[in-house]
C-alpha positions in Angstrom: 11.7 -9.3 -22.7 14.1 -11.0 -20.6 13.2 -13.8 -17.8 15.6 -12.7 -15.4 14.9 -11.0 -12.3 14.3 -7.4 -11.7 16.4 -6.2 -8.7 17.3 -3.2 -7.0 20.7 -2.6 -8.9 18.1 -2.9 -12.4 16.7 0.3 -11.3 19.8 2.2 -11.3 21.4 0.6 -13.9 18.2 1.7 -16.7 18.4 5.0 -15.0 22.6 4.8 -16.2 21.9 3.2 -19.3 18.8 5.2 -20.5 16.4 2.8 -20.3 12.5 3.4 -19.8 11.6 1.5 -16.0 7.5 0.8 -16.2 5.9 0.4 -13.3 2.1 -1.3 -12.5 -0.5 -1.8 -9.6 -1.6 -4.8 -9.0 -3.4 -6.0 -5.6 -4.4 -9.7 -6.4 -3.0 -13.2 -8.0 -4.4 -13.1 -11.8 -3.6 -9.1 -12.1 0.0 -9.5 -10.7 0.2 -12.6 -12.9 -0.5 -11.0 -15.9 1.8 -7.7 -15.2 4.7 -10.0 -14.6 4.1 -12.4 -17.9 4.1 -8.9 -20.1 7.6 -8.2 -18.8 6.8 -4.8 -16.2 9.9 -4.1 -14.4 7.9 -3.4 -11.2 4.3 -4.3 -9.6 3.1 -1.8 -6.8 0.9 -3.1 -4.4 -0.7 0.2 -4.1 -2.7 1.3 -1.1 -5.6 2.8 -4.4 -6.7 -0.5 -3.9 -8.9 1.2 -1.2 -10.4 3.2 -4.2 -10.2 0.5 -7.0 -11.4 -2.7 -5.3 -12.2 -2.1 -1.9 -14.8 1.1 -2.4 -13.4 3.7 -0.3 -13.4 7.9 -1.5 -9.9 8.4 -0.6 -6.3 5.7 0.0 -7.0 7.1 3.7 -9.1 4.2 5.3 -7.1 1.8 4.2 -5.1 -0.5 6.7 -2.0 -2.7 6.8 -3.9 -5.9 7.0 -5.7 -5.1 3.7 -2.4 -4.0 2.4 -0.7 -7.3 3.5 -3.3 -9.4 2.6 -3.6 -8.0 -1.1 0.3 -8.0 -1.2 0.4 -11.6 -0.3 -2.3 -12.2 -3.1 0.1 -10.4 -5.8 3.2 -12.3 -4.7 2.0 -15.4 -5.5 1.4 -13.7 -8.9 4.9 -12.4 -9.5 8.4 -14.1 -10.4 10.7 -11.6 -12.3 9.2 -8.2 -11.2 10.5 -5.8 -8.1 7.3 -5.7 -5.7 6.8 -3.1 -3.9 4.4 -2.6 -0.6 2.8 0.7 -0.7 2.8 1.6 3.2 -0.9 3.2 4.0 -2.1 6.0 5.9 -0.7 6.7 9.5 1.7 3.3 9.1 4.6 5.4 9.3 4.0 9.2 10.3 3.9 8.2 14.0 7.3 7.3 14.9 10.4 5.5 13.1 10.1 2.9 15.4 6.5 2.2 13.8 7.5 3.0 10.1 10.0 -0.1 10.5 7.6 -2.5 12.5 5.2 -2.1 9.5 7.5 -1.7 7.0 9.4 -5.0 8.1 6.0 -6.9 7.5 5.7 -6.3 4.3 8.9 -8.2 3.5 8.8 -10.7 6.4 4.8 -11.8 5.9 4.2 -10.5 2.4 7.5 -10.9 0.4 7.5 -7.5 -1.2 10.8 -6.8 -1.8 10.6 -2.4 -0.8 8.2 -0.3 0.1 6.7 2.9 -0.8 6.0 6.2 1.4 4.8 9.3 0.6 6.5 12.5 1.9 9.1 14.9 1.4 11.4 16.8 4.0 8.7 15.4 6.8 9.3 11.6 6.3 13.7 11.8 6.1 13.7 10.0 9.5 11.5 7.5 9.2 13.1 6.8 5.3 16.8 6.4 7.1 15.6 4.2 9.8 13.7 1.9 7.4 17.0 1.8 4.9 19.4 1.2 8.0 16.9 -1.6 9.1 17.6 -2.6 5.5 14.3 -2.4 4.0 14.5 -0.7 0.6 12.6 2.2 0.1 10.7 4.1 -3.0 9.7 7.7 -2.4 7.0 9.4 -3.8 6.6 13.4 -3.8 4.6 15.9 -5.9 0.9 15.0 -5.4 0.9 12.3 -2.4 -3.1 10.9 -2.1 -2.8 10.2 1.5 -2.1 13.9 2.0 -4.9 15.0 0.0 -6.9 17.0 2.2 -3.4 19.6 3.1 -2.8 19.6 -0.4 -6.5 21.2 -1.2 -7.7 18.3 -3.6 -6.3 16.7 -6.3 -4.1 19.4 -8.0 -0.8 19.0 -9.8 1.8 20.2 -7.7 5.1 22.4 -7.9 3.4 25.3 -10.4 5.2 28.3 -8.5 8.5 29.0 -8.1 8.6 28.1 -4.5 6.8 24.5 -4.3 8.9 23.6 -7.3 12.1 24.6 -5.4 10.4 22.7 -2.6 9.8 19.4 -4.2 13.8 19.8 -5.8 15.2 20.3 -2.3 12.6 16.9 -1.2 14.0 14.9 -4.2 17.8 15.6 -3.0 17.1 15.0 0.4 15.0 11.9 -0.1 18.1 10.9 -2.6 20.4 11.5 0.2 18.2 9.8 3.1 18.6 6.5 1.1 15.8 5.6 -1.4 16.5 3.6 -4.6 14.2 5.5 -6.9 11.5 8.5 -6.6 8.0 8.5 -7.8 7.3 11.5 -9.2 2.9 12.1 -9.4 1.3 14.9 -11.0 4.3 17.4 -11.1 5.2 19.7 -14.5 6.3 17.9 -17.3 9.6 20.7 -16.9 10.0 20.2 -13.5 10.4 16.9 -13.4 12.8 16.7 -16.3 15.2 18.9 -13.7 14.6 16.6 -10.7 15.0 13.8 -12.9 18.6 15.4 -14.6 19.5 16.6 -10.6 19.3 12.7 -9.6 21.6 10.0 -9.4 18.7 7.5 -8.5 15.9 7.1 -11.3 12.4 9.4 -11.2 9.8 7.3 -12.2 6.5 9.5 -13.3 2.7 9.6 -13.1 1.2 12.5 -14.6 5.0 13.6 -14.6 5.6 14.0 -18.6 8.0 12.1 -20.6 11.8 12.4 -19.3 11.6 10.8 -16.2 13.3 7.2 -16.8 10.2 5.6 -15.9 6.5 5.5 -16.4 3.7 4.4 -13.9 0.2 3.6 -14.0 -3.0 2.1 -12.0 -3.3 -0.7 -14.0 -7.4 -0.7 -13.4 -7.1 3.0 -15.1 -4.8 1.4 -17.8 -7.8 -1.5 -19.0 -10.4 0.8 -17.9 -11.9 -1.3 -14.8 -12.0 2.0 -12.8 -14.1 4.5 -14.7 -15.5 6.7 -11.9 -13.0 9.5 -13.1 -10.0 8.8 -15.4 -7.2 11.2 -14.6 -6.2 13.6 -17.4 -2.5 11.7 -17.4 -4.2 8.3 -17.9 -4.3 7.1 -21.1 -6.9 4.2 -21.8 -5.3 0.9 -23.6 -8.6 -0.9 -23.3 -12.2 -0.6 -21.9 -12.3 -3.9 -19.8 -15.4 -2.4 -17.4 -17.8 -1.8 -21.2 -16.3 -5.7 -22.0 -17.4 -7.0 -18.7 -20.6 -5.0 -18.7 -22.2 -6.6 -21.9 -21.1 -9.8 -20.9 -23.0 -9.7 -17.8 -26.0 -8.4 -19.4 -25.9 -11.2 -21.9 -25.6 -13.8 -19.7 -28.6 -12.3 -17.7 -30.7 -12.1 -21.1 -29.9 -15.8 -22.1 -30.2 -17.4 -19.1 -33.9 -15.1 -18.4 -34.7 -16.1 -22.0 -33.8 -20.2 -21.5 -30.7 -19.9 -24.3 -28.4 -20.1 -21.0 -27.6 -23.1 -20.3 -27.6 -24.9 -24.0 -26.7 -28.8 -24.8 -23.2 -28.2 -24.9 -23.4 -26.7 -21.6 -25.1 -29.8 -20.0 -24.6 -33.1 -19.0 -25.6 -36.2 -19.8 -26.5 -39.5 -17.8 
């Protein structure tokens, strides 16, 4: 691990050298803390927070205060990783004009250093004018959560012949339009290792299979915080949601039963 900082240029130049980027979520101080200490290239402050921590069904309801205000939370948490401001639902599809007004606040009130939108073909203009405003962006195609409900549930995308061609003509134009790097969600593991060869900025993957130069995760699906569903491309590195479980209930048993709080606990006059 190195102590330097991540920038922009780093994504390019692992993409060049061959290089594995990693990418994690993080939406408050302690998580984005302890992404940064282990030495992630990138923290997303992702709008699942509206699913992870803020109890929402869907990323839909979520709204540019909450994403500002948990983006200010993990900046305070971060000193060598790229953060990233994941621009929420209908923060951006209106007009360019509002994709940069919103955009702009995540680097002017919340320090993120880019932001991330969803969208293929349909979001070019708004992707242009954010990148001539100078506001990095980071694209994200394949299955896009926001867009759910048109895409008929969560489904991996680009199966046939004609969506894969699809999301291959979206990577090159989204390439073209200005963006740094392209998340690639829930696409074939083959099709993505052709977007991924067909680019000269990096693919980084969720649910995307191995040859993309970078690898992303919700970080609460990593620890296993989140355990309503677990995606089949999540794999579980620990079972922090069991951990915190029994601890709760033993603290409610010892402090029913009198063991809670002991000597050691108290203090004396």
């Amino acid at each position: 691990m190195t102590n330097d900082k991540f920038t922009i240029l780093d994504f390019r130049r692992k993409k060049e050298s061959g290089e594995k980027i990693t990418l994690l979520t993080a939406y408050d101080h302690p998580m984005a803390w302890l992404i940064d200490s282990a030495g992630i290239d990138a923290v997303l402050v992702g709008d699942s927070v509206g699913m992870v921590m803020l109890g929402y069904d869907s990323t839909v309801p979520v709204t540019m205060d909450e994403m500002i205000h948990h983006s200010k939370a993990a900046r305070r948490g971060v000193e060598r990783a790229f953060l990233i401001g994941d621009m929420p639902f209908m923060s951006y599809q209106a007009s360019d004009e509002e994709a940069v007004r919103n955009a702009g606040r995540f680097l002017k009130e919340a320090g993120c250093e880019a932001v991330k939108v969803e969208g293929g073909r349909e979001v070019l203009s708004r992707v242009r004018a954010m990148v001539d405003a100078g506001i990095p962006v980071l694209g994200h195609i394949g299955l896009t959560p926001q867009s759910v409900s048109k895409l008929g549930g969560y489904r991996v995308q680009g199966t046939d012949a004609a969506s894969a061609e699809r999301l291959i003509e979206d990577a090159a134009a989204l390439e073209e339009a200005g963006c740094f790097a392209l998340i690639l969600e829930c696409v074939p593991a083959r099709l993505a290792k052709k977007i991924t060869s067909e680019l000269s900025i990096p693919t980084i993957g969720i649910g995307a299979g191995k040859h993309c130069d970078g690898q992303a995760l919700v970080t609460h699906d990593l620890v296993g915080y989140f355990d309503r569903f677990t995606p089949k491309f999540v794999k579980r590195y620990a079972e922090v949601n069991r951990t915190m479980l029994e601890a709760i209930k033993a603290f409610k048993n010892e402090a029913e039963s009198g063991a809670f709080p002991g000597d050691e606990h108290s203090f004396t006059s």
